[in-house]
N, C-alpha and C positions, 0 to 999 in steps of 0.2 A: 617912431616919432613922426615920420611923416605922414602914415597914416592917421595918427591925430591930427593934423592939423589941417588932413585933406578932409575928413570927419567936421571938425568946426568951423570949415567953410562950406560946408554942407548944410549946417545949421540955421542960419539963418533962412537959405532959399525954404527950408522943409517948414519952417514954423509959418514962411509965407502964404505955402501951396493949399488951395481953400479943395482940392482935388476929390479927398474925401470924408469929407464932414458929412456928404447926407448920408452918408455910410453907417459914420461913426451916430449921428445920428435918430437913424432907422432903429441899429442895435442898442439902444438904449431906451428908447419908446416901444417897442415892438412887444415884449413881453408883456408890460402893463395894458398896452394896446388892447393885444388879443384877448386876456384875461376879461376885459371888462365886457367886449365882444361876444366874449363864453357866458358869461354873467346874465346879459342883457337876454341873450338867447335862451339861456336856463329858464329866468323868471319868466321872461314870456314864456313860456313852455309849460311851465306850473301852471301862470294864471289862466291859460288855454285850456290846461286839462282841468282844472274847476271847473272854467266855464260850462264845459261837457258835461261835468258830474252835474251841477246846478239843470243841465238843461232836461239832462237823463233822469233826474228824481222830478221833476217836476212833472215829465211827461207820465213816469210809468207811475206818482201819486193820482196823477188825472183820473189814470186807468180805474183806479182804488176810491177819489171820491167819488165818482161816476156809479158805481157799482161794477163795473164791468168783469173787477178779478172774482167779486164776488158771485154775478150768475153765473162764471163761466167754473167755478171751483178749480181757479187754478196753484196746482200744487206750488209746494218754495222752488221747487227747480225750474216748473215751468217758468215762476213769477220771474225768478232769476234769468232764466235764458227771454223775456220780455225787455225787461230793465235793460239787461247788454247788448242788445241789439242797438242802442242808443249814444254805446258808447264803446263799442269796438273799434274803431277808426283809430283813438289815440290811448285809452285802457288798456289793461289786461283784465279780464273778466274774473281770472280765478282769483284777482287779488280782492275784488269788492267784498265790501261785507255789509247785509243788511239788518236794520232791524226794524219791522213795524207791529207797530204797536197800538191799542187800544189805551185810551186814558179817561177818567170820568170827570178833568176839567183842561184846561189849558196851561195854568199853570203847572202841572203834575208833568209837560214833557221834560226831558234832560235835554240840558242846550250844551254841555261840554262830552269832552271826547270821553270814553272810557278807555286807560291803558292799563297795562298790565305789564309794568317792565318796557320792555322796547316792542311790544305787540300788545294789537286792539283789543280789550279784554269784551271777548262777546258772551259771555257767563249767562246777562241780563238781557240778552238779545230772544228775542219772540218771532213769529210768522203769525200774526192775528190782523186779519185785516176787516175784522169787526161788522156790524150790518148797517141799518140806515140809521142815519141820525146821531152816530157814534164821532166820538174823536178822536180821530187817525192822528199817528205820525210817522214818516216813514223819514231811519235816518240811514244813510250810505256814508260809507267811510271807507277813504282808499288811501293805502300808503302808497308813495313818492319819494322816489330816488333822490336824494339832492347828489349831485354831481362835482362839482365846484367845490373843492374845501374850505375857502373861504365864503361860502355863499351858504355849507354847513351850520357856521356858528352863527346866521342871522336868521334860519328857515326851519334848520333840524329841530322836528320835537323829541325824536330818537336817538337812541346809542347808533343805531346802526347807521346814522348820515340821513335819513328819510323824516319825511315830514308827514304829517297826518289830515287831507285831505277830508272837510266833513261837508255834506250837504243835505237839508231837509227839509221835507215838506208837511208842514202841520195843515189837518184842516177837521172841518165836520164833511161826513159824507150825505151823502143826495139822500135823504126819504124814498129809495127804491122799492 
């Protein structure tokens, strides 16, 4: 009994004591905190590695309106280890997938992804980088990790968590 009542004169000072509240707090912020943190970071990170991809098709389409893949006859692998040179810093190279193509109008390119289940269905995918005066497209598609589970159900196009990254470059090439 007297430990009760030495206990409820304890009571009061304890409910006073402001001692650890940034504590308490912290632990209760901290976890949402972080998460959005990891979030912020994620998506920046996606949009970064667009940006790359956008930057790496555009260049290595250059190469293609230009004529340049064309006097040089360079093979898909060579094309390929061209193109990655662009975007090794934040890629992985073995994951890109290309396709370019020849078309006899503009409307005739495909603007949406091709999948096939939870992988890029390249069935329909070519290496023709056509001669002068032609209509090129060249599209690159790279899957992406999504990270984040919750950052899953707003980005993932895949079963597997990963999102499908596309970029392309339509053009007419040079009269070479």
């Amino acid at each position: 009994m007297k430990r009760i009542r030495r206990l409820l004169r304890l009571l009061p000072g304890f409910a006073r004591s402001r001692s650890g509240t940034a504590a308490v707090e912290f632990s209760l912020l901290a976890l949402p905190f972080f998460l959005i943190v990891y979030a912020l970071i994620e998506v920046a990170l996606m949009f970064t590695a667009e940006l790359v991809l956008d930057k790496a098709t555009a260049a290595t389409g250059r190469l293609v309106r230009v004529g340049q893949v064309q006097r040089n006859s360079l093979s898909q692998s060579e094309f390929r280890t061209l193109a990655c040179g662009n975007v090794s810093a934040l890629l992985d190279c073995d994951k890109l997938v290309f396709d370019l193509r020849t078309y006899s109008s503009f409307d005739d390119v495909p603007t949406t992804i091709p999948m096939d289940g939870d992988a890029i269905d390249t069935s329909g995918f070519a290496y023709d980088y056509g001669r002068g005066g032609t209509i090129v497209a060249l599209r690159v598609f790279y899957k992406w990790p999504i990270l984040t589970g919750p950052m899953r159900e707003f980005f993932a196009h895949t079963g597997d968590g990963a999102t499908v990254l596309m970029s392309m470059s339509t053009f007419r090439t040079e009269p070479f």
